[in-house]
N, C-alpha and C positions, 0 to 999 in steps of 0.2 A: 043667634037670630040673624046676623050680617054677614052668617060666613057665607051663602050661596051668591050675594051681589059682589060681596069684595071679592071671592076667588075670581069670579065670572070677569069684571072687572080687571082685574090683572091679567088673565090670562087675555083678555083681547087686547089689552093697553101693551104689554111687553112681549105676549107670544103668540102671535098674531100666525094664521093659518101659512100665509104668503107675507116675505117682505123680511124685514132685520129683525130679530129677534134680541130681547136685552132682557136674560134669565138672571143677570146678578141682581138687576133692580128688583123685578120683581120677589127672588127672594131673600132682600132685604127687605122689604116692607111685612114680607112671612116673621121674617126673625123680627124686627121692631115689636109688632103684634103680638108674638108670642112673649118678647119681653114685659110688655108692657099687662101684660093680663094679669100674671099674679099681683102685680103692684095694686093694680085696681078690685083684688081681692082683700091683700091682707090691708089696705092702709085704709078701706074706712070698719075696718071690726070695733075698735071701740066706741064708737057712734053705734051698731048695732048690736053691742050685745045686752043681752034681759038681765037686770037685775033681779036676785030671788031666790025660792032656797036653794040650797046649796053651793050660793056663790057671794067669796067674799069679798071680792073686789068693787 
């Protein structure tokens, strides 16, 4: 849902048409992102998952 403001976002902030360009920041904040996703997948699964048939946990 955030990806078109955040690329958009970086891409003017660090690689700006005219002027110093700083590509390692920007993708750091690529790679942070991309770390940070599955985290925010797998660590709230036990808060959502259904109890019910066929499960015994």
């Amino acid at each position: 849902m955030c990806r078109g403001p955040f690329s958009c976002t970086l891409l003017a902030r660090y690689r700006p048409e005219t002027g110093p360009r700083d590509t390692a920041t920007s993708w750091l904040f690529v790679a942070l992102t991309a770390g940070v996703a599955p985290v925010g997948l797998i660590v709230p699964l036990r808060f959502i998952r259904v109890h019910g048939a066929g499960h015994t946990d």
